[in-house]
Legacy VTK file of the C-alpha trace (Angstrom):
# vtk DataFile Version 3.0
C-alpha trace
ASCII
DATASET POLYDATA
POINTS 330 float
11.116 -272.802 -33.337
11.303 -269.465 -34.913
13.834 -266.458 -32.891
11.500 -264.201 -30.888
11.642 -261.618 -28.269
10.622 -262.129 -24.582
9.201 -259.240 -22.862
8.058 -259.592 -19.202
5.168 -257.711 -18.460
4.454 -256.848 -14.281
1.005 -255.128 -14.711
-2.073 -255.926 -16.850
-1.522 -252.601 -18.414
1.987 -253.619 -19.518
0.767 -256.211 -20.827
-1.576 -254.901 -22.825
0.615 -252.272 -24.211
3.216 -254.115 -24.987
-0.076 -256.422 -27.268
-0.990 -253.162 -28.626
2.849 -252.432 -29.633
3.280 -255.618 -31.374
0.889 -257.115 -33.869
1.914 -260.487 -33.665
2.403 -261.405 -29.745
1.157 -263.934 -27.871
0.958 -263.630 -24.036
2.295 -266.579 -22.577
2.435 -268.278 -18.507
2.399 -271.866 -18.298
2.854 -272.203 -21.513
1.703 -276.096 -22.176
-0.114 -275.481 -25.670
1.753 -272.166 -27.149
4.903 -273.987 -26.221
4.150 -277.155 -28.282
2.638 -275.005 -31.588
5.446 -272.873 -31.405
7.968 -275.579 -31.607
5.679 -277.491 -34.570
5.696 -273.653 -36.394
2.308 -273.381 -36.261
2.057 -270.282 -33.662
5.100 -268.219 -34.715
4.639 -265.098 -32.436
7.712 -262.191 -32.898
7.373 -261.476 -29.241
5.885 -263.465 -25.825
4.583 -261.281 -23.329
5.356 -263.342 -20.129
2.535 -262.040 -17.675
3.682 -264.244 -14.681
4.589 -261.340 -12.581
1.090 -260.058 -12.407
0.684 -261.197 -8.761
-3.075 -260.554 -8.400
-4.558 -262.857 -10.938
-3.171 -266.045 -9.157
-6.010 -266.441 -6.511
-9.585 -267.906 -5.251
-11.888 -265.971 -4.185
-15.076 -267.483 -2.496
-18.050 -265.354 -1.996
-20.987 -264.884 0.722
-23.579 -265.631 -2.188
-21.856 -268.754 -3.065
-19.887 -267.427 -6.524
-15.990 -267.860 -7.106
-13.870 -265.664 -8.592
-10.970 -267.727 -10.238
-7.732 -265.175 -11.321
-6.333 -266.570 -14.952
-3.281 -266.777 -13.792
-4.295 -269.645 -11.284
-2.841 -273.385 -11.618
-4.999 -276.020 -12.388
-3.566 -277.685 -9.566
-4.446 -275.256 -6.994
-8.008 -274.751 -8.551
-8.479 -278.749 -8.765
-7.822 -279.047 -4.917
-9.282 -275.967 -3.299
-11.701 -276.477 -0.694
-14.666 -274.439 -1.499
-14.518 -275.569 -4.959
-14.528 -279.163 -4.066
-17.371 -278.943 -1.470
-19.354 -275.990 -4.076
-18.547 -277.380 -7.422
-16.697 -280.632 -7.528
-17.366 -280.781 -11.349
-15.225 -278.095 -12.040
-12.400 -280.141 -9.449
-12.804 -283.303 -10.923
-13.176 -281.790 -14.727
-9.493 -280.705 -13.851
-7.991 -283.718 -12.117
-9.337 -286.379 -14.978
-6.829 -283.896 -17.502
-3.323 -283.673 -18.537
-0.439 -285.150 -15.897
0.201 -283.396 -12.449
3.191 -281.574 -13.868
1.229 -279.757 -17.000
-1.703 -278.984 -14.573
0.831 -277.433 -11.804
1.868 -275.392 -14.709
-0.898 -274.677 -16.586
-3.406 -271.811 -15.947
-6.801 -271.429 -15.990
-6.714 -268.571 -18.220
-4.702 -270.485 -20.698
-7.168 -273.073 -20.646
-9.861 -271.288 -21.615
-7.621 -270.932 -25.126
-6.475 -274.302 -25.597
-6.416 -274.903 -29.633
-8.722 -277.547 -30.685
-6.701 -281.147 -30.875
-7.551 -281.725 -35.135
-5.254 -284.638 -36.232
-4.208 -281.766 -39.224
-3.603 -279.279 -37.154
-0.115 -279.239 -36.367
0.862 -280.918 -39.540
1.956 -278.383 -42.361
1.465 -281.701 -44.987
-2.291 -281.301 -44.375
-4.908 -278.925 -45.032
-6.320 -277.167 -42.449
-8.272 -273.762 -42.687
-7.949 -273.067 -39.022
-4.246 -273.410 -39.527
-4.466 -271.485 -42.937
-7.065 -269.979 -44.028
-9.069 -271.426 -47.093
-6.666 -274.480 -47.195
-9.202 -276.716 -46.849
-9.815 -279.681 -44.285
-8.744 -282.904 -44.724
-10.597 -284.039 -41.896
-13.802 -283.725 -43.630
-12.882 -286.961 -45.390
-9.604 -288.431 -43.177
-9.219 -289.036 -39.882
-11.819 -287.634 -37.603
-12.328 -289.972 -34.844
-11.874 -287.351 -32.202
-13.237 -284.758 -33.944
-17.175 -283.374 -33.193
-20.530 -284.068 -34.501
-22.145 -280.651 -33.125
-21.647 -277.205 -34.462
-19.400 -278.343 -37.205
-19.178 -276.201 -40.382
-18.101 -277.122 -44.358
-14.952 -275.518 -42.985
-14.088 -277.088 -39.698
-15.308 -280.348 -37.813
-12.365 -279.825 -34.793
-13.349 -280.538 -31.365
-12.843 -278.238 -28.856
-10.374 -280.272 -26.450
-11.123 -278.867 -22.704
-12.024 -280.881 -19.714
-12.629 -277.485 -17.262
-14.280 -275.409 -19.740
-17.948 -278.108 -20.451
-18.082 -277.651 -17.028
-17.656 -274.223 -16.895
-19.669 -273.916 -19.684
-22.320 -276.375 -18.090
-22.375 -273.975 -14.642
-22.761 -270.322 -16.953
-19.538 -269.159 -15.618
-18.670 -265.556 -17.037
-14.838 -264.228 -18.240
-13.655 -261.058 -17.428
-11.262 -259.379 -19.219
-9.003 -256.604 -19.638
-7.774 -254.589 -22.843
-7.204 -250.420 -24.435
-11.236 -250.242 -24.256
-10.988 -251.150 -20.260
-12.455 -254.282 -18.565
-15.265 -256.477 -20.006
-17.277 -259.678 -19.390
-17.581 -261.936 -21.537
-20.857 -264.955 -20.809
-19.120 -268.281 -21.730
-21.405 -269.147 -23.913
-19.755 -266.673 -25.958
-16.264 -266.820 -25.164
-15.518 -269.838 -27.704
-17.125 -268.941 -31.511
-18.439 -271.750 -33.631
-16.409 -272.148 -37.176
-18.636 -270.970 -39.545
-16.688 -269.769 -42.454
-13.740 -268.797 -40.019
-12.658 -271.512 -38.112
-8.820 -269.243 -37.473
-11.582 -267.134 -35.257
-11.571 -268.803 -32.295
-12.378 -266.622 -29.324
-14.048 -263.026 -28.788
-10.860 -261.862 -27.785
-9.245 -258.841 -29.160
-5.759 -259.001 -29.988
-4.824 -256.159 -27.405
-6.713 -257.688 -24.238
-5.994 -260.417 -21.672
-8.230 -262.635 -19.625
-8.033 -261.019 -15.534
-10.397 -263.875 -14.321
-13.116 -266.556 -14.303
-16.652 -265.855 -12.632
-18.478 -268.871 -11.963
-22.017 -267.930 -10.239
-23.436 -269.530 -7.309
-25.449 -272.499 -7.815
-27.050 -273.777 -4.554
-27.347 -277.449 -6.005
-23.790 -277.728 -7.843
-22.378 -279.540 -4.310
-24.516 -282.284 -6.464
-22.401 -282.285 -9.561
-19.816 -284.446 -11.051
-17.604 -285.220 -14.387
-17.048 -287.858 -16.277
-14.884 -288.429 -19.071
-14.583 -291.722 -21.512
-11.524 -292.131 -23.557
-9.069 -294.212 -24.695
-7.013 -294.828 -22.037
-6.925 -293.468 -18.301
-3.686 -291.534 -18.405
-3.025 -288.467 -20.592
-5.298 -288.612 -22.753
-8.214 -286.282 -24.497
-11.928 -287.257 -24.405
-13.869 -289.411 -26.707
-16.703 -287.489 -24.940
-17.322 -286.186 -21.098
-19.844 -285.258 -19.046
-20.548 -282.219 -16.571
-23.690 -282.319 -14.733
-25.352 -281.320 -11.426
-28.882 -282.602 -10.460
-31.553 -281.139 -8.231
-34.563 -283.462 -6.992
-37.670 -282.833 -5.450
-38.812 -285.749 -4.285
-38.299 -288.057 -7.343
-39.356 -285.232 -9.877
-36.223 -283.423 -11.366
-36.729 -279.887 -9.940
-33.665 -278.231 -11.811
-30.507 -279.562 -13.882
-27.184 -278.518 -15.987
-25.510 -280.719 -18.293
-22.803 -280.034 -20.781
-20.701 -282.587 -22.992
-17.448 -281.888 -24.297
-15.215 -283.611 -27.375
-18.389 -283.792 -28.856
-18.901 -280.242 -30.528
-17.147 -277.898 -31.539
-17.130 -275.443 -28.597
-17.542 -276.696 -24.673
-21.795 -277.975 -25.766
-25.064 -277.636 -23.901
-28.183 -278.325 -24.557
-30.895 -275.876 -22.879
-33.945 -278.211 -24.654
-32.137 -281.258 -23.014
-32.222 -279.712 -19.635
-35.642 -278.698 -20.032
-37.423 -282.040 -20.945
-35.963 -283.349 -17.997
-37.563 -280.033 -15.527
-40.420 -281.294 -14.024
-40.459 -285.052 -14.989
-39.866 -288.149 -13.592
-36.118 -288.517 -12.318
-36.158 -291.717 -14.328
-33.461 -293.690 -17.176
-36.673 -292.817 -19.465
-36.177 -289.217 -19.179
-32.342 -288.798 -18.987
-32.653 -290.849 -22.316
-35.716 -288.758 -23.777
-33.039 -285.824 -22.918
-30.032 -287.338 -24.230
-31.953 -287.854 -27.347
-32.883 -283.934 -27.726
-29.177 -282.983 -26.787
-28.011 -285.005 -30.086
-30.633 -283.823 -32.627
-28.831 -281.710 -34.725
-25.678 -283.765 -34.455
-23.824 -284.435 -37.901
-21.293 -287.466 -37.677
-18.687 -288.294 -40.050
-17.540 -291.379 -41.238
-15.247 -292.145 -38.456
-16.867 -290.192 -35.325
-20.514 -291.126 -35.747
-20.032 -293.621 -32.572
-19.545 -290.767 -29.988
-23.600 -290.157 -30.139
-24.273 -293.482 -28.862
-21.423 -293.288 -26.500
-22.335 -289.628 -24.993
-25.982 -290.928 -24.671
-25.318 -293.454 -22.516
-22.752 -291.559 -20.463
-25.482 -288.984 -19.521
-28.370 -291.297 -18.833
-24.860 -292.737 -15.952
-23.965 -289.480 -14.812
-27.573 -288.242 -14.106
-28.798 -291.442 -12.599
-25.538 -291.617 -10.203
-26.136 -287.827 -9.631
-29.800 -288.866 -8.683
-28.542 -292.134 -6.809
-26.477 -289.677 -4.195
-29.615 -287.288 -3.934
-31.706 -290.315 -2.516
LINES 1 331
330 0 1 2 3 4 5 6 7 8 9 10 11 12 13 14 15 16 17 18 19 20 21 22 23 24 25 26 27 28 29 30 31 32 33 34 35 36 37 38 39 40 41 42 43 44 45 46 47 48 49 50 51 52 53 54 55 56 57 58 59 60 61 62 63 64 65 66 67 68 69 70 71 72 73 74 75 76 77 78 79 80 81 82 83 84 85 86 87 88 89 90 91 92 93 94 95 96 97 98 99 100 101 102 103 104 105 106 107 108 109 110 111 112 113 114 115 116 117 118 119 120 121 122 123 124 125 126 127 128 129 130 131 132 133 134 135 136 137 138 139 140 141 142 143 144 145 146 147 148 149 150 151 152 153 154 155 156 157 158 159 160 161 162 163 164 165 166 167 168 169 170 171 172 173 174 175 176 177 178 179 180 181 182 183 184 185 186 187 188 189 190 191 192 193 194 195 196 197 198 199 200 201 202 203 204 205 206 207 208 209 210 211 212 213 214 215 216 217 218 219 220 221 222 223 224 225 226 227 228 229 230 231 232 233 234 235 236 237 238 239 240 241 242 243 244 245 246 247 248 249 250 251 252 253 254 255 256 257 258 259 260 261 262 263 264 265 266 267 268 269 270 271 272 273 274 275 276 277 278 279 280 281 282 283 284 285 286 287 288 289 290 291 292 293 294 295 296 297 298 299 300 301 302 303 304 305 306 307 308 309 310 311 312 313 314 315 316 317 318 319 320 321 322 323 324 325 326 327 328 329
């Protein structure tokens, strides 16, 4: 690890001076991924802008009209077992619970997990060639290992997939990101918040250097009490998805009335479908039409040699999580 300097910011405008002083700082508060790349020398920031002491991102706030407003500097922990979010939106609860070890998510934050680097095999290893570790490198991945890597908004350049448990199903509930930097606050949809590759993989986020996420908005959606997660990997302990599944179901009678459904370790960014959810809108709540929709989610999917099995896989894991969604609705 590489000699920097620690500043301790105790106000978001601190903080964002201090990112506007110095070119190449990272802000840091749990720390569980920066930590890691710094000691592999892959992040090598001159200065860490610790932003713990900003007291008034680390809460919950439940609204009247059913939204939450979730501070970045929040534990996963406290976020996985809050009440309103378990009875409102246990996806997001039991996204959080099925990641990492109870010591990583009592220190990690939900800010920081929002910019979790994706989990390539190359990454980390300075042997390899990796254009989101160095630009125009190259990726061995195209052609190497790429088991866990994704099928669905891959580029020539990059084929990582995005690692997150919280963020498919924040992604899957249209949660928004608010942030703060020189130009004042902004929101940010989060559809938007994680950028596909394209022919700059290094891009990650629409972040600006000089601005820090204050907080998560995730809107109120009368049927997410009728949502869950799933994930399928490897083992059950520590480990990151082959593919998972956040979804909430709304029946009327045994029509599908309304639905969300994201999948993540399967593209490149937290993924959902909009066509998928709307084939199923209207139609039978039936294995025929979770599968007709599972089918649509995957069309534009493009496997490599060694991750062309997670299709299948993901397929069948929606058709389970919509019919059990569907099973507790009757």
């Amino acid at each position: 690890m590489r000699e920097f300097t620690l500043i301790r910011a105790e106000t978001g405008e601190a903080a964002v001076s201090a990112l506007t002083a110095h070119p190449d700082a990272r802000l840091i508060a749990g720390g569980t991924n920066l930590v890691d790349l710094m000691k592999e020398g892959v992040e090598t920031p001159t200065h860490l802008i610790d932003i713990n002491g900003l007291g008034d991102l680390d809460r919950i706030e439940a609204r009247a009209d059913g939204s939450l407003m979730i501070g970045a500097l929040t534990s996963n922990s406290s976020v996985a077992w809050n009440a309103d979010i378990q009875s409102r939106f246990p996806m997001i609860s039991e996204a959080i619970l099925a990641g990492a070890t109870t010591q990583l998510r009592n220190m990690a934050t939900m800010g920081g997990n929002l910019l979790q680097k994706n989990r390539c095999f190359y990454y980390p290893d300075h042997n390899a060639r990796c254009n989101k570790r160095e630009p125009g490198s190259g990726c061995d991945a195209m052609y190497g290992v790429n088991r866990m890597c994704a099928v669905l908004g891959t580029s020539d350049q990059c084929i990582a997939a995005h690692p997150s448990d919280v963020c498919v199903a924040l992604r899957a509930l249209d949660a928004i990101v608010h942030v703060k930097g020189v130009e004042g606050h902004r929101v940010i949809e989060f559809a938007d918040f994680h950028k596909l590759p394209g022919g700059t993989p290094h891009v990650e986020f629409d972040l600006a250097h000089d601005e820090l996420i204050t907080g998560i908005e995730v809107p109120g959606l009368p049927f997410a009490g009728n949502s869950t997660y799933l994930k399928v990997r490897d083992r059950t302990s520590y480990a990151f998805a082959l593919v998972s599944i956040a979804a909430a179901l709304k029946l009327d009678g045994d029509t599908v009335d309304d639905v969300r459904l994201a999948v993540g370790s399967v593209g490149t960014v937290p993924w959902r479908s909009e066509g998928a959810e709307d084939v199923m809108r209207g139609a039978p709540a039936t294995p025929e039409t979770f599968a007709k929709a599972a089918d649509i989610f995957f069309e534009e999917a493009k496997p490599r040699e060694g991750n062309g099995f997670k299709i299948g896989l993901a397929k069948r894991a929606i058709v389970r999580v919509i019919e059990t969604l569907k099973e507790r609705t009757t």
